[in-house]
BAVO-589933 format. One record per atom (N, C-alpha, C): x, y, z. Coordinates in steps of 0.2 Angstrom, whole numbers, plus 2048, in hexadecimal, padded with zeros to 3 digits. Example, Ala and Ser with C-alpha at 12.3 -4.5 7.8 and 13.67 -1.06 7.14 Angstrom:
! residues 2
east_north_up
842_7E4_827
83E_7EA_827
842_7F0_827
840_7F5_823
844_7FB_824
840_800_827
END
This chain:
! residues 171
east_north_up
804_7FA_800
800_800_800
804_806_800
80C_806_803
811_80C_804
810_80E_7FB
812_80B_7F9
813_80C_7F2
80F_811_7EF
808_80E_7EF
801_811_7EC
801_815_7EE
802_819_7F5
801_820_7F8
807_824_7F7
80C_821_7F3
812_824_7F0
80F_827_7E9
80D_824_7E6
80A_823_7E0
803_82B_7DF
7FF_828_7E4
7F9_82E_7E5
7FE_834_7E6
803_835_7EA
804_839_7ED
808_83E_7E8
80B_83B_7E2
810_83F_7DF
80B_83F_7D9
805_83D_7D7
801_83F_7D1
7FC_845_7D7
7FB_845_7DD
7F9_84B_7DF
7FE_852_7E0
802_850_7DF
809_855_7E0
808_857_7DA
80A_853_7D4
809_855_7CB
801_85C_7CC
7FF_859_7CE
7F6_85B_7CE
7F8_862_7CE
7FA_864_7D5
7FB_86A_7D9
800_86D_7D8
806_86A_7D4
80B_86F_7CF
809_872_7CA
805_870_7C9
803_871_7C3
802_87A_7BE
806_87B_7BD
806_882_7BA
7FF_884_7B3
7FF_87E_7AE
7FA_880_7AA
7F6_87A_7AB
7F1_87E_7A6
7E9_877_7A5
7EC_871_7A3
7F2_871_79D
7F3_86B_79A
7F6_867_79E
7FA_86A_7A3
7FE_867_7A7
7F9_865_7AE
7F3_868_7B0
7EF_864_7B5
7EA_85E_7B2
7E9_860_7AC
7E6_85A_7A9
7EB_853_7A7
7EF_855_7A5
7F6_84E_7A5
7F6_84B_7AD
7F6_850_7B2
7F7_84E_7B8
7F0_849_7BA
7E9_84D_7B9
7E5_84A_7BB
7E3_843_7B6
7E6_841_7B1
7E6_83A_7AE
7EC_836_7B0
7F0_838_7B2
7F6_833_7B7
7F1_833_7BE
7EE_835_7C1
7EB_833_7C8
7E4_831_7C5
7E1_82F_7BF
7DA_82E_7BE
7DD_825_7BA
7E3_825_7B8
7E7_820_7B5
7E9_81D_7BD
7EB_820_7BF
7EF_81A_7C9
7E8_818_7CA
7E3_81C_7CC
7DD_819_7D1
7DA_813_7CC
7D9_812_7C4
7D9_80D_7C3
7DE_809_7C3
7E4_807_7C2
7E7_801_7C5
7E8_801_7CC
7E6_804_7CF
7E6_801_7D7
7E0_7FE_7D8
7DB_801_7D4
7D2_7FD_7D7
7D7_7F5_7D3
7D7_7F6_7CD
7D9_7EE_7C7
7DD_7EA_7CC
7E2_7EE_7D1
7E5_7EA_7D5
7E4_7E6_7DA
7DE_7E9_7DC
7D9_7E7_7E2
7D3_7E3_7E0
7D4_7E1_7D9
7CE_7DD_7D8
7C9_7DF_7D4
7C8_7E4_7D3
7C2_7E8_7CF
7C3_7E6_7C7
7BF_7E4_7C4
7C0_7E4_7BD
7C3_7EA_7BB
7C5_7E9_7B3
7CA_7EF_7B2
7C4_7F0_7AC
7BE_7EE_7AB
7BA_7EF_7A5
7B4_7F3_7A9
7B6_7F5_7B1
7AF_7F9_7B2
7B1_7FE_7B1
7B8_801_7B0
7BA_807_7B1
7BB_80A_7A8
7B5_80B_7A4
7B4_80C_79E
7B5_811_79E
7AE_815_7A1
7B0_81C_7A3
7B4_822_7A6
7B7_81F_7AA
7BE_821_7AB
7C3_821_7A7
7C4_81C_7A3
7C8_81D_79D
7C5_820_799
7C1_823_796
7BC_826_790
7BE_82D_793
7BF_82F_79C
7BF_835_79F
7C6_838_79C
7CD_830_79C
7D3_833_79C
7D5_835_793
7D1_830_790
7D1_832_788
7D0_83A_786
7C9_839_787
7C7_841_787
7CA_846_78A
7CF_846_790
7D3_84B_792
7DA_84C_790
7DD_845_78B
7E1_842_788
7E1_847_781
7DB_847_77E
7D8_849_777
7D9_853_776
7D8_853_77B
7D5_85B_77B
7DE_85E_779
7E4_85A_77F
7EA_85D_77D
7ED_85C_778
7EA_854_775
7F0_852_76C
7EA_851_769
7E6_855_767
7E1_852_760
7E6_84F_75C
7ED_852_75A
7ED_851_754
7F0_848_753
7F4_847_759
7F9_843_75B
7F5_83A_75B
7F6_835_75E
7F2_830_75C
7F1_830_766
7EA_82F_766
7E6_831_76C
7E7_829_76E
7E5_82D_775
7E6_825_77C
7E1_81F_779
7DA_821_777
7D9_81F_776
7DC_818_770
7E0_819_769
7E3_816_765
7E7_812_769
7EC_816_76E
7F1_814_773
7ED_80B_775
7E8_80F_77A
7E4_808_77E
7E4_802_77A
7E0_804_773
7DC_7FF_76E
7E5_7FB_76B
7EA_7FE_76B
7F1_7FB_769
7F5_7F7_76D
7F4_7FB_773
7F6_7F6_779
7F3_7EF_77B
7ED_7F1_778
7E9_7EA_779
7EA_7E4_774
7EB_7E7_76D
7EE_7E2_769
7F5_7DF_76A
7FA_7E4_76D
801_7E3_76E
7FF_7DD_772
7FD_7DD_778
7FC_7D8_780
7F8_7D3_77B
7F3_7D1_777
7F2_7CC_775
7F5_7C9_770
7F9_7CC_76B
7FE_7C9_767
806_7C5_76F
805_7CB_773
80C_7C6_777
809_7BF_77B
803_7BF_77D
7FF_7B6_77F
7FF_7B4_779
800_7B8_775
7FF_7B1_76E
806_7AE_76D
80C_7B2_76F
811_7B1_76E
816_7AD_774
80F_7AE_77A
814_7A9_780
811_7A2_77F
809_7A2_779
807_79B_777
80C_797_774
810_79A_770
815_797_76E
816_79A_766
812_79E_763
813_7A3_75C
818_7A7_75C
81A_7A8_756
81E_7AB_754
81C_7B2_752
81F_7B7_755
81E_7BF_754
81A_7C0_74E
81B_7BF_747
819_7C0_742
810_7BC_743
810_7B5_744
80A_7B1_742
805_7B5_74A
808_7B6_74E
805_7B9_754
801_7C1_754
807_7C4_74F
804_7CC_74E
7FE_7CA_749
7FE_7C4_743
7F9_7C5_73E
7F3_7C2_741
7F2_7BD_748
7EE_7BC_74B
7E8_7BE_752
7EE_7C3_753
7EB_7C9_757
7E8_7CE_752
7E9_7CE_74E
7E2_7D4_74A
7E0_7D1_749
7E1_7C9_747
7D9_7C6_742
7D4_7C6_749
7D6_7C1_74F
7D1_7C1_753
7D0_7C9_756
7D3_7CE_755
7CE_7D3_757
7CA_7DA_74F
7CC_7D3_74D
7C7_7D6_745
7CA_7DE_744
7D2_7DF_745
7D3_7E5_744
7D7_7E6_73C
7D4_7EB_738
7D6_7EA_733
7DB_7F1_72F
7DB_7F6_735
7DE_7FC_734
7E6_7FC_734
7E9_7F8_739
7F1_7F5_73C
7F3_7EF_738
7F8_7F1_734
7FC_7EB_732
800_7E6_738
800_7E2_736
803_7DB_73B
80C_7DF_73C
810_7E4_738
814_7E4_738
814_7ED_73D
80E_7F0_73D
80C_7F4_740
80D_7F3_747
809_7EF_74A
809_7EA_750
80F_7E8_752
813_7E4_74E
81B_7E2_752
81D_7E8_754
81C_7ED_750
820_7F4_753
81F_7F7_758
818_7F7_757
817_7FB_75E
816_7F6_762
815_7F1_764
819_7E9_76A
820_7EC_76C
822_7EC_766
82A_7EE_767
82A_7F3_76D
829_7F8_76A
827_800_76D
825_800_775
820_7FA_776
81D_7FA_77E
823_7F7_783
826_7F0_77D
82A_7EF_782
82F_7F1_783
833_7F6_77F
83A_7F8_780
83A_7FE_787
840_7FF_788
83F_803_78F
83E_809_78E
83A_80F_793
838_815_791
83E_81A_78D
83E_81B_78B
842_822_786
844_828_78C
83F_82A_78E
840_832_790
83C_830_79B
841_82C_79D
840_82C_7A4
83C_833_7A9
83A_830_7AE
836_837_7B3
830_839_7B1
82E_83C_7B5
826_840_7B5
822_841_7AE
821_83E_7AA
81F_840_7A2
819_83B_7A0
814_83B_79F
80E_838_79C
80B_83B_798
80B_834_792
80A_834_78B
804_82F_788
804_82D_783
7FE_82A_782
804_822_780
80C_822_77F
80E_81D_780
80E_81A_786
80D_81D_78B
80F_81C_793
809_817_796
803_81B_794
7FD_819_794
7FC_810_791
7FE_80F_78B
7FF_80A_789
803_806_78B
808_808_78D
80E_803_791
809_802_797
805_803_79B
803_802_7A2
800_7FC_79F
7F9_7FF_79A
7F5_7FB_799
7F9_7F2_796
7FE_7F3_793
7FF_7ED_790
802_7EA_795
808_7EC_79A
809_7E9_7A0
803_7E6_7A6
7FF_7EA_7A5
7F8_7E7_7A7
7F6_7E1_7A5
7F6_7E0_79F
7F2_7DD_799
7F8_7D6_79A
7FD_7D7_799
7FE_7D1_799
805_7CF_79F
802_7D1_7A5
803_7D0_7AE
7FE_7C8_7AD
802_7C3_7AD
7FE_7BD_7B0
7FA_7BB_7B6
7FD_7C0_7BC
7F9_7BF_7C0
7F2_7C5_7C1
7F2_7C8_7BB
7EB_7CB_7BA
7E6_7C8_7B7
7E7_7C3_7B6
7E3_7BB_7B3
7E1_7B7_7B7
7DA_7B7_7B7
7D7_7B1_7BE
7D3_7B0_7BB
7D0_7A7_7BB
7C9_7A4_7B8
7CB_7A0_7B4
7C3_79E_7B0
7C5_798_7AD
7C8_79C_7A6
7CF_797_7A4
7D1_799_79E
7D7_79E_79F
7D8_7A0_7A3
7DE_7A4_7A2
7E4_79F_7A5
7E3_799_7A5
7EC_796_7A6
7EE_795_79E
7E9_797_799
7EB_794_792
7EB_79F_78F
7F3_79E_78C
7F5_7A5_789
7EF_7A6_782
7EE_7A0_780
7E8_7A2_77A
7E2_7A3_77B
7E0_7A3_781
7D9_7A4_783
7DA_7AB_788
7DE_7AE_788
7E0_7B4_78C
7E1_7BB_785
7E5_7B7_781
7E5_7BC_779
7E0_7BC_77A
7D9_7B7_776
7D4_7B7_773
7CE_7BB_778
7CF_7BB_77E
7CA_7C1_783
7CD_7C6_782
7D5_7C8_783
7D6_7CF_782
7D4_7D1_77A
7D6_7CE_774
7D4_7D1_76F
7CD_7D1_76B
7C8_7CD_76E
7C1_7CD_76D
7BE_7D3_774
7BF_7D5_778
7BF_7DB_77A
7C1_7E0_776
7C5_7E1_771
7C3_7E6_76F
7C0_7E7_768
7BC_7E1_766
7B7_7E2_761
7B1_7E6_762
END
């Protein structure tokens, strides 16, 4: 629990440093981002919290229309973490990337688009400290996504029926 009160304490700090609008809105989706991985951590499904996600998009959207939104982020992180269960099934990077978009019926992302940005999630941050972006965002989520012990029930000891929930969610 030290941790998490470290956690709150320093996106409440970001909050209250905060000089401009864009810089309290980045701060208030880093503390709207922790309070849901701490409910997710305690148990709470991560699919109740839709609307809070929808909250951090839209406050995401207002500072980079132009840039590729949290949103995109989310829905790529989720294909990344399904392609990497296809890949701990025993697939090959290539037959894994073309399988994760067929079962999430996505037709916009090439299979060579996805190695990249998999790539991209797992390689280590770039620009260390205090900074949140819509990569940052993604790397949570795919860390999330594919944390084995955030899998409990029937069907999550097998890596292809853990792809096949995450990437049919987001059909």
């Amino acid at each position: 629990m030290d941790d998490w009160n470290e956690k709150f304490r320093v996106s409440a700090t970001m909050y209250e440093l905060s000089k401009t609008a864009m810089r309290r809105r980045r701060s208030q989706m880093v503390q709207l981002d922790q309070l849901i991985k701490f409910a997710e951590e305690h148990g709470i499904p991560g699919e109740y919290f839709k609307a809070t996600r929808d909250c951090i998009f839209d406050l995401h959207a207002r500072d980079e229309p132009s840039r590729v939104g949290l949103g995109e982020h989310h829905r790529r992180a989720g294909l990344a973490a399904g392609m990497g269960w296809l890949m701990r099934s025993g697939m090959e990077k290539e037959p894994a990337a073309r399988e994760a978009l067929r079962l999430g019926k996505i037709r916009d992302v090439s299979w060579k688009q996805l190695i990249k940005y998999r790539d991209a999630l797992v390689a280590p941050r770039q620009k260390p400290g205090v900074h949140f972006d819509g990569m940052d965002v993604a790397r949570e989520r795919f860390a999330r996504l594919t944390n084995p012990n955030n899998w409990h029930g029937p069907g999550c000891d097998n890596p292809k029926e853990i792809a096949k929930r995450i990437l049919q969610a987001l059909v």
